[in-house]
PDB file with SEQRES, HELIX, SHEET and CRYST1 records, atoms N, CA, C and O in Angstrom:
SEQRES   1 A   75  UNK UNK UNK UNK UNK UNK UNK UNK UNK UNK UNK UNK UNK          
SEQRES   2 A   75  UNK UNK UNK UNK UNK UNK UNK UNK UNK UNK UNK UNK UNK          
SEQRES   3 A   75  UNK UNK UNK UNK UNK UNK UNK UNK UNK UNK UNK UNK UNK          
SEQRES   4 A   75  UNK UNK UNK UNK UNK UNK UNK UNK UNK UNK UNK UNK UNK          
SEQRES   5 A   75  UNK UNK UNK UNK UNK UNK UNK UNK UNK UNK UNK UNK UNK          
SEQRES   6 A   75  UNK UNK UNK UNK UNK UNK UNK UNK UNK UNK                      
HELIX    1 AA1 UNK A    4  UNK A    7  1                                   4    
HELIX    2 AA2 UNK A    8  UNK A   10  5                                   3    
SHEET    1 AA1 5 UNK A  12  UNK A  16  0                                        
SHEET    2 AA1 5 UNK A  20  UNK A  24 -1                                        
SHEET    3 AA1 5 UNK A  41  UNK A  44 -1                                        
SHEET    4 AA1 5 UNK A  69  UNK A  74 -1                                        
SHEET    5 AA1 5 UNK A  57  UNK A  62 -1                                        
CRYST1    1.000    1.000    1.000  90.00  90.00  90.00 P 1           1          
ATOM      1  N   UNK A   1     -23.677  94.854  -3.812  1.00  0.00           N  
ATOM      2  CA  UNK A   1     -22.433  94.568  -4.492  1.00  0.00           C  
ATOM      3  C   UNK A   1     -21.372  94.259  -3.447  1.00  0.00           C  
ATOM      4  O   UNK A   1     -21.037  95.081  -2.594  1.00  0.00           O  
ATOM      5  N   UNK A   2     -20.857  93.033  -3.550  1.00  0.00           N  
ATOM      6  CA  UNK A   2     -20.290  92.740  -2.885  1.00  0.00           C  
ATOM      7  C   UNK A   2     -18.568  93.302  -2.422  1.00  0.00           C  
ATOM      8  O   UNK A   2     -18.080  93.633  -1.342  1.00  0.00           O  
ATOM      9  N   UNK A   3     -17.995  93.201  -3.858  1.00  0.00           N  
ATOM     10  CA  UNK A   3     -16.473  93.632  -3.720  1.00  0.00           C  
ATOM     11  C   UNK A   3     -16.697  95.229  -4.245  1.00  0.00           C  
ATOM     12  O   UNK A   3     -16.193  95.652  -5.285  1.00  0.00           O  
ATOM     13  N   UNK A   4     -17.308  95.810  -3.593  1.00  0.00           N  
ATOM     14  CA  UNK A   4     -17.382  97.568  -3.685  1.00  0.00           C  
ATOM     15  C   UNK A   4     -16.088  98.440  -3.545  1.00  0.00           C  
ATOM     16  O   UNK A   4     -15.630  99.182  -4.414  1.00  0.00           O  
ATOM     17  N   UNK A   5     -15.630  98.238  -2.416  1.00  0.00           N  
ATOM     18  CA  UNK A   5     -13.911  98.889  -2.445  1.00  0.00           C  
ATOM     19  C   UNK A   5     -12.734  98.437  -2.765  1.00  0.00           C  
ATOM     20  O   UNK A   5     -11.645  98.910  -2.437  1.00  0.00           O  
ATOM     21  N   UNK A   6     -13.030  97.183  -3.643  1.00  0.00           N  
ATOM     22  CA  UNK A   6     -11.933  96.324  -4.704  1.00  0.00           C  
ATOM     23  C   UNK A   6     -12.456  97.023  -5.978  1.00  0.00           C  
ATOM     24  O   UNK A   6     -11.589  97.492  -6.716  1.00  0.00           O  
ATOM     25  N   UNK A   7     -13.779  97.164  -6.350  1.00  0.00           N  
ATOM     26  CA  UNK A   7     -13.886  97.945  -7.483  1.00  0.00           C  
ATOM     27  C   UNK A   7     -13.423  98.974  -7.478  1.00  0.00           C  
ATOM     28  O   UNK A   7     -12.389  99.101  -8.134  1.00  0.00           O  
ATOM     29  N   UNK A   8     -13.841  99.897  -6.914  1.00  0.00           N  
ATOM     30  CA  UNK A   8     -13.325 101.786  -6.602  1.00  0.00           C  
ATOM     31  C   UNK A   8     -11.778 101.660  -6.428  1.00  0.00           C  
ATOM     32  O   UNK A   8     -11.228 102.636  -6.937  1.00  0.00           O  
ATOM     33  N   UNK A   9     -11.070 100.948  -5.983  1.00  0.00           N  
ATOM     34  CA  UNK A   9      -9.488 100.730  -5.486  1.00  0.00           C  
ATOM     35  C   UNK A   9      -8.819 100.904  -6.779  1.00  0.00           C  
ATOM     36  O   UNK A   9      -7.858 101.658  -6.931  1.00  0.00           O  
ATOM     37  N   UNK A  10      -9.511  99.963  -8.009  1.00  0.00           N  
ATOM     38  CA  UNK A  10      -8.968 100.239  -9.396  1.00  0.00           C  
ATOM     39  C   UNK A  10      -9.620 101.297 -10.576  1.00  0.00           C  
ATOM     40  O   UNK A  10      -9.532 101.289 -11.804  1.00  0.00           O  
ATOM     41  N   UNK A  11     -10.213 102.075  -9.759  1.00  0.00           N  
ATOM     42  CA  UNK A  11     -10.942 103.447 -11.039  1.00  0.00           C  
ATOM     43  C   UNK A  11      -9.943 104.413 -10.251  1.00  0.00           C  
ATOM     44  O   UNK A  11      -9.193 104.254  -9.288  1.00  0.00           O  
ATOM     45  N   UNK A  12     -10.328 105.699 -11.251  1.00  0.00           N  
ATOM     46  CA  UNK A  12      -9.322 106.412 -10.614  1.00  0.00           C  
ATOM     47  C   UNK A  12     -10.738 108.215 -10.724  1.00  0.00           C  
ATOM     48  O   UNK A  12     -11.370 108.656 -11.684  1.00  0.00           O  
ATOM     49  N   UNK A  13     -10.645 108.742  -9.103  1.00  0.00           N  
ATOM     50  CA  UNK A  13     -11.330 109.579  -8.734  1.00  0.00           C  
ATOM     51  C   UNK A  13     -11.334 110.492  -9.398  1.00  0.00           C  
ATOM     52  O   UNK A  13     -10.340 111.201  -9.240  1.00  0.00           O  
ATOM     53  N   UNK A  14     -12.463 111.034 -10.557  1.00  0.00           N  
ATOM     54  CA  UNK A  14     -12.392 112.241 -11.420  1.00  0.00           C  
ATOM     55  C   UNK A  14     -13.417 113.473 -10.479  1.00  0.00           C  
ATOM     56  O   UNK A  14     -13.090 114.635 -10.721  1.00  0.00           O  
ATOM     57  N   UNK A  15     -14.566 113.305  -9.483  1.00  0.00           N  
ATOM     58  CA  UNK A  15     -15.750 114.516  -9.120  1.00  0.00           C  
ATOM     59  C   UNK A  15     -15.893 113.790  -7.968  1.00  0.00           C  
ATOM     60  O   UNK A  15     -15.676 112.582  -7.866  1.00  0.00           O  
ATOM     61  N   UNK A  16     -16.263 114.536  -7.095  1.00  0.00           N  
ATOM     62  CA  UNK A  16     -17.447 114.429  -5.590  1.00  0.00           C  
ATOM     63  C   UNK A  16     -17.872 115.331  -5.758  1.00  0.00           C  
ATOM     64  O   UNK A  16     -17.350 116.277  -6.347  1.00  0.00           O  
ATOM     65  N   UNK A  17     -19.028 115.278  -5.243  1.00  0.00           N  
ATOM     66  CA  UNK A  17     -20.127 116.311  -4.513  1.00  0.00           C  
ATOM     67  C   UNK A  17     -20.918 116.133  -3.508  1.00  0.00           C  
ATOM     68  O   UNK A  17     -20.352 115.345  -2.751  1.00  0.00           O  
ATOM     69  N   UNK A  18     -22.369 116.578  -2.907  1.00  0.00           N  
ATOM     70  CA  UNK A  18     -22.985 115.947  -1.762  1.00  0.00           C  
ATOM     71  C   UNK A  18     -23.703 115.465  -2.695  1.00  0.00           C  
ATOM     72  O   UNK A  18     -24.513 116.342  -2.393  1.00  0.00           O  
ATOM     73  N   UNK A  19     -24.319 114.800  -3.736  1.00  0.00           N  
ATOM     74  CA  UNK A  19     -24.668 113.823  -4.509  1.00  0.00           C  
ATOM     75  C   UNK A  19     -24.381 112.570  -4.722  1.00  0.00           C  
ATOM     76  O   UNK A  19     -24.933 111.493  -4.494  1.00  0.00           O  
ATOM     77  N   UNK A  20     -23.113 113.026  -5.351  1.00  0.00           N  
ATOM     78  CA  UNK A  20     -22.420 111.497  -6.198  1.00  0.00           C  
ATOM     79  C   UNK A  20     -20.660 111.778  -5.967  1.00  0.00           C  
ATOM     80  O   UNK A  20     -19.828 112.606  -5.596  1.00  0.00           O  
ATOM     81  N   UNK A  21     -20.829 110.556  -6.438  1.00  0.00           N  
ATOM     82  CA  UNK A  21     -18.750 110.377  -6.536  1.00  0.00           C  
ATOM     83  C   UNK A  21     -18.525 109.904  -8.223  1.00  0.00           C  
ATOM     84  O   UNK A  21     -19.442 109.211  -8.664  1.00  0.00           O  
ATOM     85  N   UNK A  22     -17.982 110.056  -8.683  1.00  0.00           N  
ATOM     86  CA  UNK A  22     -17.515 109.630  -9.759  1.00  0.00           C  
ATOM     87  C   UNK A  22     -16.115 109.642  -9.920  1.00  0.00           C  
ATOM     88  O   UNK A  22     -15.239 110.417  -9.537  1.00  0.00           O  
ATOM     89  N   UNK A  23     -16.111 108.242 -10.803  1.00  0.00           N  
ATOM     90  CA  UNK A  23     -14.918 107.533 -10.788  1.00  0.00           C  
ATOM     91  C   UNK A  23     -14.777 107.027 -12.717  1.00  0.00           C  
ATOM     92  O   UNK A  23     -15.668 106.546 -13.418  1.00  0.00           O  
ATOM     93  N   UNK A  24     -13.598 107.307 -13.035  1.00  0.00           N  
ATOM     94  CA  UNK A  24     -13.029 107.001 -14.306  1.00  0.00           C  
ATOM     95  C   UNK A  24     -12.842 105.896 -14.530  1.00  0.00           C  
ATOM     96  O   UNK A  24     -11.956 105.584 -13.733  1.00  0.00           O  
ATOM     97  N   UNK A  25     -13.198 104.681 -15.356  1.00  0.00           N  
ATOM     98  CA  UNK A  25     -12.546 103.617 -15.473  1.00  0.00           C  
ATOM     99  C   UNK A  25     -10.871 103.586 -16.589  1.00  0.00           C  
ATOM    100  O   UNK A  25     -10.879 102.915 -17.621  1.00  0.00           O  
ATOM    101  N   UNK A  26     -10.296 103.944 -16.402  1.00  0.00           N  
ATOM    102  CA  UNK A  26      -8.994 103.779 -16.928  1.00  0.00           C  
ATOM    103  C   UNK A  26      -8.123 102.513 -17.268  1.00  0.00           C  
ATOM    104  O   UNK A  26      -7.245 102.723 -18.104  1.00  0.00           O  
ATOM    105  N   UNK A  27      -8.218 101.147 -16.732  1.00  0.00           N  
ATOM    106  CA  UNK A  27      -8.016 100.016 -16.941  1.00  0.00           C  
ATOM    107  C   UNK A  27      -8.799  99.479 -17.202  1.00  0.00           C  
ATOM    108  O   UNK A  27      -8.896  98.568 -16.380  1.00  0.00           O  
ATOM    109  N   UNK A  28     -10.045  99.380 -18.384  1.00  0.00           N  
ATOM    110  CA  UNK A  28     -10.971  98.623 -18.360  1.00  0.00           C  
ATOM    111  C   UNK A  28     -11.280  97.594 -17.629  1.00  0.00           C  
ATOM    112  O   UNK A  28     -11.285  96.498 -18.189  1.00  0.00           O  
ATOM    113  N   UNK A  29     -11.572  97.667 -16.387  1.00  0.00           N  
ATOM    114  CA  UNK A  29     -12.524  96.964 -15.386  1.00  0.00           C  
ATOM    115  C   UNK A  29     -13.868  96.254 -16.055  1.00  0.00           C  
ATOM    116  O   UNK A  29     -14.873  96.884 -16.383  1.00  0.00           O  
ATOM    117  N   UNK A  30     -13.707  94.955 -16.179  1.00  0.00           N  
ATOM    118  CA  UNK A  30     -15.301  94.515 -16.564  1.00  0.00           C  
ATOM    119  C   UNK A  30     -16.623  95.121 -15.684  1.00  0.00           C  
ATOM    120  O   UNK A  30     -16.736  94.868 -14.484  1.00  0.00           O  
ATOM    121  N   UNK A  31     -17.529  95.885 -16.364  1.00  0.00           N  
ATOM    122  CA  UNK A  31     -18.534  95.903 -15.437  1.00  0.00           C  
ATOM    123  C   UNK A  31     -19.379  95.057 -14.791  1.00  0.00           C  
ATOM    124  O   UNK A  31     -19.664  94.123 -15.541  1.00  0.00           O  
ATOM    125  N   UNK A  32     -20.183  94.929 -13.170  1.00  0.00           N  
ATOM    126  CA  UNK A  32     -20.412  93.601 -12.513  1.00  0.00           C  
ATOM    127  C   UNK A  32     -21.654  93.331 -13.382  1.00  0.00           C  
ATOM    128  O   UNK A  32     -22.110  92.190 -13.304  1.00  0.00           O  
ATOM    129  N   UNK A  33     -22.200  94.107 -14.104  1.00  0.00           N  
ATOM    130  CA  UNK A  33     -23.804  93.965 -14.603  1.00  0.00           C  
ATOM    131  C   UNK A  33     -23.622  93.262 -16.019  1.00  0.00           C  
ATOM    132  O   UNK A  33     -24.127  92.145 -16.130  1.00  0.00           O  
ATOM    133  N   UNK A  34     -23.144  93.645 -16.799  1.00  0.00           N  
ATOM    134  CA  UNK A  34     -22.930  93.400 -18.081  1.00  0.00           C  
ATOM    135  C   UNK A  34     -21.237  92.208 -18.483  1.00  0.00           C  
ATOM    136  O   UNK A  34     -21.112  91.293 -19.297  1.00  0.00           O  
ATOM    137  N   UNK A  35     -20.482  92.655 -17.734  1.00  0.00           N  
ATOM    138  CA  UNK A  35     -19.060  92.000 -17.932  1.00  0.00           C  
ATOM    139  C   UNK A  35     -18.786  92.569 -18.514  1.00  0.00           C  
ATOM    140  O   UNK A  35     -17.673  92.177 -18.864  1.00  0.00           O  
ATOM    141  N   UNK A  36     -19.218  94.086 -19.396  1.00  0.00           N  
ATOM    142  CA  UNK A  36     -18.024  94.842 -20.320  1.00  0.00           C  
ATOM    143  C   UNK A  36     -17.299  95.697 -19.883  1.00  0.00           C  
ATOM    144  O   UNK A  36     -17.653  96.381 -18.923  1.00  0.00           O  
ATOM    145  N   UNK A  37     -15.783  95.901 -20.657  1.00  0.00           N  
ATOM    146  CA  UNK A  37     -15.920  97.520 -20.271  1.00  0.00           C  
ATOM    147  C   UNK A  37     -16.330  98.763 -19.746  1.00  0.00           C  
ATOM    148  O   UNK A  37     -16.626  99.595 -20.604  1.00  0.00           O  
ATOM    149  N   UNK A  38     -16.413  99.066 -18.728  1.00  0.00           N  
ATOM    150  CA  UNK A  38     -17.533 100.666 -18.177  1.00  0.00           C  
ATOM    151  C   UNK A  38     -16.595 101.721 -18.734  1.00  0.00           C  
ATOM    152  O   UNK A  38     -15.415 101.410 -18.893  1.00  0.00           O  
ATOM    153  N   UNK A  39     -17.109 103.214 -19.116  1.00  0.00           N  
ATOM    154  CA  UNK A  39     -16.531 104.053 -19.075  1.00  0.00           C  
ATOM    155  C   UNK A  39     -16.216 104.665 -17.351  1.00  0.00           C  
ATOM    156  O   UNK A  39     -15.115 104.711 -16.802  1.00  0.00           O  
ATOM    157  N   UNK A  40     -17.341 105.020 -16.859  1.00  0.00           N  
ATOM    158  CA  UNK A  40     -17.691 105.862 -15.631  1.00  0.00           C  
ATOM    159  C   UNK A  40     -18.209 104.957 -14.372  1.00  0.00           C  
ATOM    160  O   UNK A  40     -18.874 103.948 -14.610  1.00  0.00           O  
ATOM    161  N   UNK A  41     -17.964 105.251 -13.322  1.00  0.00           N  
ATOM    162  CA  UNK A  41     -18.604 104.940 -12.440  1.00  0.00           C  
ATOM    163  C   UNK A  41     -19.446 105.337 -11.537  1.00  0.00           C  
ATOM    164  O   UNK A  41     -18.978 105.306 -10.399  1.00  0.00           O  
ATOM    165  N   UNK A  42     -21.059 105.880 -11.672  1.00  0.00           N  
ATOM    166  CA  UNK A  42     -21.031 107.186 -10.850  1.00  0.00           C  
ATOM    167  C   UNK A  42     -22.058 106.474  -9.714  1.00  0.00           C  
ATOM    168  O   UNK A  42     -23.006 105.736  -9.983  1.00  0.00           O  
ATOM    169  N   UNK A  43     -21.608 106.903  -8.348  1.00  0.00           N  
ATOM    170  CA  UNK A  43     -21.689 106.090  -7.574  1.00  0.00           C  
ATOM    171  C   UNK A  43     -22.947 107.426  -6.559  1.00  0.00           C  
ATOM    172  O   UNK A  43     -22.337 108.446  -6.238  1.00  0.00           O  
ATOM    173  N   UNK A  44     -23.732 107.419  -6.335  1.00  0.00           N  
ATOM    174  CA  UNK A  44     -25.024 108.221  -5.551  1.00  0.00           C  
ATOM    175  C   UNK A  44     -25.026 108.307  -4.137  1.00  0.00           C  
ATOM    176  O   UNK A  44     -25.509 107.358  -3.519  1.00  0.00           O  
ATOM    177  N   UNK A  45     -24.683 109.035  -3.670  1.00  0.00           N  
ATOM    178  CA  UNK A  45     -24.575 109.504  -2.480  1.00  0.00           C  
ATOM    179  C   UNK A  45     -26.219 109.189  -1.497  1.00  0.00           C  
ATOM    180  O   UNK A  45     -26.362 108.640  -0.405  1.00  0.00           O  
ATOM    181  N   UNK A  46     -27.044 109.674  -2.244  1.00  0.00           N  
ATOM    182  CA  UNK A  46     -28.096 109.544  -1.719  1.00  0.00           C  
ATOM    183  C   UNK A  46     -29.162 108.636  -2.772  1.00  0.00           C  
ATOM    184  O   UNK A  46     -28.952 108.246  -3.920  1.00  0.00           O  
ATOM    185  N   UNK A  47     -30.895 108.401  -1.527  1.00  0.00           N  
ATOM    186  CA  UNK A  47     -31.076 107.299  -3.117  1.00  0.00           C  
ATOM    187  C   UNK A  47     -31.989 108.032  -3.838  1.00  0.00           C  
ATOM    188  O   UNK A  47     -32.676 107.405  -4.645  1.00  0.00           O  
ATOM    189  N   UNK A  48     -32.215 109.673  -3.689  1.00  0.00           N  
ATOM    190  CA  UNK A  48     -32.805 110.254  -4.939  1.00  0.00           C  
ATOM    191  C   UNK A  48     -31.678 110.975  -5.225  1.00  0.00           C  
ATOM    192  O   UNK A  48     -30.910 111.396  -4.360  1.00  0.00           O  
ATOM    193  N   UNK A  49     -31.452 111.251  -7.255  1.00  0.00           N  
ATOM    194  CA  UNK A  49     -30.316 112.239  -7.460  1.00  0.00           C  
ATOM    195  C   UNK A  49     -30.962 112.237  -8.556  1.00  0.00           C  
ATOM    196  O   UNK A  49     -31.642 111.311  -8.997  1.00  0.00           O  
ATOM    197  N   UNK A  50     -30.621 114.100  -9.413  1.00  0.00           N  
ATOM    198  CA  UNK A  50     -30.952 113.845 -10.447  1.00  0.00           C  
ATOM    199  C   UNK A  50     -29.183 114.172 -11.183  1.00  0.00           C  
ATOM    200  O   UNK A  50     -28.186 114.666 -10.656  1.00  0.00           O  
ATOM    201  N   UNK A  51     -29.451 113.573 -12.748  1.00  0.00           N  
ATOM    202  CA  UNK A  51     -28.196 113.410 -12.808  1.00  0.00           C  
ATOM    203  C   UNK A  51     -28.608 114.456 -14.186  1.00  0.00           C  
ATOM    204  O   UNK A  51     -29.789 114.697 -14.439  1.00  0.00           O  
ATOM    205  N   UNK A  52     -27.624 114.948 -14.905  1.00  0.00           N  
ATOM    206  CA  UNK A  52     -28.068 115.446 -16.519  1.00  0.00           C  
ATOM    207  C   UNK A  52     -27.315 114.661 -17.572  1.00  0.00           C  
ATOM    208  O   UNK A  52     -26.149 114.573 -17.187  1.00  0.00           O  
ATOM    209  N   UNK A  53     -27.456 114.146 -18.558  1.00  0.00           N  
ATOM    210  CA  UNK A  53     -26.643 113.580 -19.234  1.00  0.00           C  
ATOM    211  C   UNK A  53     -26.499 114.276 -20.781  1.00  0.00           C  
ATOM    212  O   UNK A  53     -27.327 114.570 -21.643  1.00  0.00           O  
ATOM    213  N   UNK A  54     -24.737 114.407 -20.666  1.00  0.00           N  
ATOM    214  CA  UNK A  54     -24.352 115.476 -21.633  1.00  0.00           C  
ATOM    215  C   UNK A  54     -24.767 114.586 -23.399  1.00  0.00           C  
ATOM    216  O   UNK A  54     -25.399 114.977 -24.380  1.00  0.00           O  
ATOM    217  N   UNK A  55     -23.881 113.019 -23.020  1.00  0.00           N  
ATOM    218  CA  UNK A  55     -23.946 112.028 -24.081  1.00  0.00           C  
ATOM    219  C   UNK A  55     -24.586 110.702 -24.101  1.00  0.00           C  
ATOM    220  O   UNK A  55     -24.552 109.869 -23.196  1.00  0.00           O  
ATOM    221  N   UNK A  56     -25.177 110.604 -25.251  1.00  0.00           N  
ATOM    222  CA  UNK A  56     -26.017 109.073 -25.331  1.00  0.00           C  
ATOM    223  C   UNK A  56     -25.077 107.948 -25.181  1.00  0.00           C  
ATOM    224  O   UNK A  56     -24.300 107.440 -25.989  1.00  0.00           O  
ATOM    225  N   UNK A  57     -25.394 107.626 -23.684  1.00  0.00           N  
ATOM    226  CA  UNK A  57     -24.877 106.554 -22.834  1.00  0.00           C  
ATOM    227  C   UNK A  57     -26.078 105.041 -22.608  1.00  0.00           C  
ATOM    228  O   UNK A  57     -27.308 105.029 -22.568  1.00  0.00           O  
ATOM    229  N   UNK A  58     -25.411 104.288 -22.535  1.00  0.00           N  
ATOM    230  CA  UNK A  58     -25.532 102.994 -22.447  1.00  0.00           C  
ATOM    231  C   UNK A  58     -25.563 102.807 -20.751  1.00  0.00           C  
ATOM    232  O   UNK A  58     -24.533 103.125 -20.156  1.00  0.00           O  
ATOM    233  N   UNK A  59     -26.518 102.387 -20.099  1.00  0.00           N  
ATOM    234  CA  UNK A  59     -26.464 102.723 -18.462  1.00  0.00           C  
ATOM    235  C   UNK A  59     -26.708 101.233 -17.718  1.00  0.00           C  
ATOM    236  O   UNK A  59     -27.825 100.719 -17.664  1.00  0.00           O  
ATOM    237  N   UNK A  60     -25.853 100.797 -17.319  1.00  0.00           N  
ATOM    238  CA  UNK A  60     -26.014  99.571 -16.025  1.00  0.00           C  
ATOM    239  C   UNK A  60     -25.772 100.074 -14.667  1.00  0.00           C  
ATOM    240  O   UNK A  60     -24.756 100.601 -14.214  1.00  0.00           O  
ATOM    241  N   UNK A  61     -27.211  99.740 -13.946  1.00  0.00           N  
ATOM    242  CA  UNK A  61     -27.625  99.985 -12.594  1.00  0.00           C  
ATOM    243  C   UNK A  61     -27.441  98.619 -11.552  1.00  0.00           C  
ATOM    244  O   UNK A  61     -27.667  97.497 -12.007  1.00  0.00           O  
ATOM    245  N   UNK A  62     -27.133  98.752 -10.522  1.00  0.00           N  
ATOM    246  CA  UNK A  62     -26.616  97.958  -9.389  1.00  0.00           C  
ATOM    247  C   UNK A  62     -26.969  98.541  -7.872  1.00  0.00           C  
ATOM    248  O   UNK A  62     -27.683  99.520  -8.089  1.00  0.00           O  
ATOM    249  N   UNK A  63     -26.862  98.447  -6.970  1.00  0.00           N  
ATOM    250  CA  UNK A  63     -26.611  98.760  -5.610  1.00  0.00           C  
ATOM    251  C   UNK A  63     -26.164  98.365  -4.804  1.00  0.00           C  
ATOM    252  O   UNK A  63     -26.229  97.155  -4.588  1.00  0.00           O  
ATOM    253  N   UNK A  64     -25.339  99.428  -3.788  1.00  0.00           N  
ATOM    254  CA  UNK A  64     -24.435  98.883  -2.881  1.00  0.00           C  
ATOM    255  C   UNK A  64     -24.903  99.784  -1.978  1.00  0.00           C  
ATOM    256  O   UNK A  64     -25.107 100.955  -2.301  1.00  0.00           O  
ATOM    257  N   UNK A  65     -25.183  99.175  -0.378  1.00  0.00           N  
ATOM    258  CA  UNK A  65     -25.434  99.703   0.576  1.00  0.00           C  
ATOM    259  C   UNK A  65     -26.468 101.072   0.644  1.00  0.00           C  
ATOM    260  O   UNK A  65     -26.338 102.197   1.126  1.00  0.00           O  
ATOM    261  N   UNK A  66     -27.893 100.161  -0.319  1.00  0.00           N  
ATOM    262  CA  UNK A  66     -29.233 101.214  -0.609  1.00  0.00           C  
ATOM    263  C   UNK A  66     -28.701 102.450  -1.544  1.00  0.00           C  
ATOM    264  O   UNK A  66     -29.478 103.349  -1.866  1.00  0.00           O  
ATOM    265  N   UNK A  67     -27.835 102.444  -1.808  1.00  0.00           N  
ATOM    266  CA  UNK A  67     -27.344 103.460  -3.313  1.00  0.00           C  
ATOM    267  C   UNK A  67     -27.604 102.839  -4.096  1.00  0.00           C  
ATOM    268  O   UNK A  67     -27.968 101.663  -4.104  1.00  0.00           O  
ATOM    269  N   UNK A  68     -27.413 103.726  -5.066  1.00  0.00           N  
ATOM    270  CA  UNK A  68     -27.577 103.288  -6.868  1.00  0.00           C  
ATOM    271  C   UNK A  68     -26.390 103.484  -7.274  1.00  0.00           C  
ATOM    272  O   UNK A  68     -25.819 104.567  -7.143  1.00  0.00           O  
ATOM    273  N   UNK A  69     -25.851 102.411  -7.844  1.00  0.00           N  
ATOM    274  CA  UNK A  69     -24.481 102.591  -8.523  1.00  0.00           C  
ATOM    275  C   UNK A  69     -24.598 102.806 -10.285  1.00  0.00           C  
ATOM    276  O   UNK A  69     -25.336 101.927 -10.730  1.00  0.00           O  
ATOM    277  N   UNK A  70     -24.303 103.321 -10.902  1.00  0.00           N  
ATOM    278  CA  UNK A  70     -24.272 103.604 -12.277  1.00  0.00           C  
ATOM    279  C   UNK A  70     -23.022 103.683 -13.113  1.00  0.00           C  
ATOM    280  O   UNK A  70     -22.115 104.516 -13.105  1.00  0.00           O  
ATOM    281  N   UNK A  71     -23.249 102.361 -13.996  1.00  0.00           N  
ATOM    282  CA  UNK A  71     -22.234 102.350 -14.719  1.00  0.00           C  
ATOM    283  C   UNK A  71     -22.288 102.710 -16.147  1.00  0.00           C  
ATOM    284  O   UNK A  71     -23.309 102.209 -16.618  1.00  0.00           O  
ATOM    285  N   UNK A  72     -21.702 103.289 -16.936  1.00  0.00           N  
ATOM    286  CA  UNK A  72     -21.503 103.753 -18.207  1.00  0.00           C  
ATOM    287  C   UNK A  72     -20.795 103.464 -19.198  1.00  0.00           C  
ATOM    288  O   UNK A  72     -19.582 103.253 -19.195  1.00  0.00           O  
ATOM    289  N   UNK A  73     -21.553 103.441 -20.127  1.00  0.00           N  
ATOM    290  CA  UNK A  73     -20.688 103.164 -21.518  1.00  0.00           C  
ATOM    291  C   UNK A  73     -21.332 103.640 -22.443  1.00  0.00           C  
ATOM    292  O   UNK A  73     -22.445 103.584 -22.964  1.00  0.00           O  
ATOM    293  N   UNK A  74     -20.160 104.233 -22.548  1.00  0.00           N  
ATOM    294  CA  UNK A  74     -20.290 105.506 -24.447  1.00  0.00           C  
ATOM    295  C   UNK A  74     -20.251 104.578 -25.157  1.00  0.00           C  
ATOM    296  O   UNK A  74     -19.740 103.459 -25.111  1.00  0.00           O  
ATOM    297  N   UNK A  75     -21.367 105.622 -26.449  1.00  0.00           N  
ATOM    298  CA  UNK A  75     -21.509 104.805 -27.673  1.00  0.00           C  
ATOM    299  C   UNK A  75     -20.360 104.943 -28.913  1.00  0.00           C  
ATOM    300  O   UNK A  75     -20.471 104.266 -29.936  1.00  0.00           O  
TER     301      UNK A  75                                                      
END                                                                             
């Protein structure tokens, strides 16, 4: 992914951990995979993670610099 810290520049930082980063989309940002709306951005620290998922989400996958980027959208 090319414009990686033009994306993140406009979400706004909700979690880190030594996992993942996650990021809020608050201005609906088109996502790069789909062109819609994302809710979340959760961005993988490393390239195994396990993640748990609370709600039935809609998931577009990408990578930037051998991560997995994960984008979200609630149903």
């Amino acid at each position: 992914m090319e414009d990686f810290e033009q994306l993140v520049s406009s979400l706004t930082p909700r979690e880190e951990n030594d996992e993942i980063k996650l990021y809020q989309n608050t201005v609906s940002v088109a996502c790069p995979v789909c062109e819609e709306p994302f809710d979340d951005l959760v961005a993988c620290k490393k390239t195994e993670t396990s993640l748990e998922q609370i709600e039935p989400l809609d998931i577009c996958v990408t990578v930037h610099e051998g991560s997995p980027l994960l984008f979200t959208h609630k149903h």
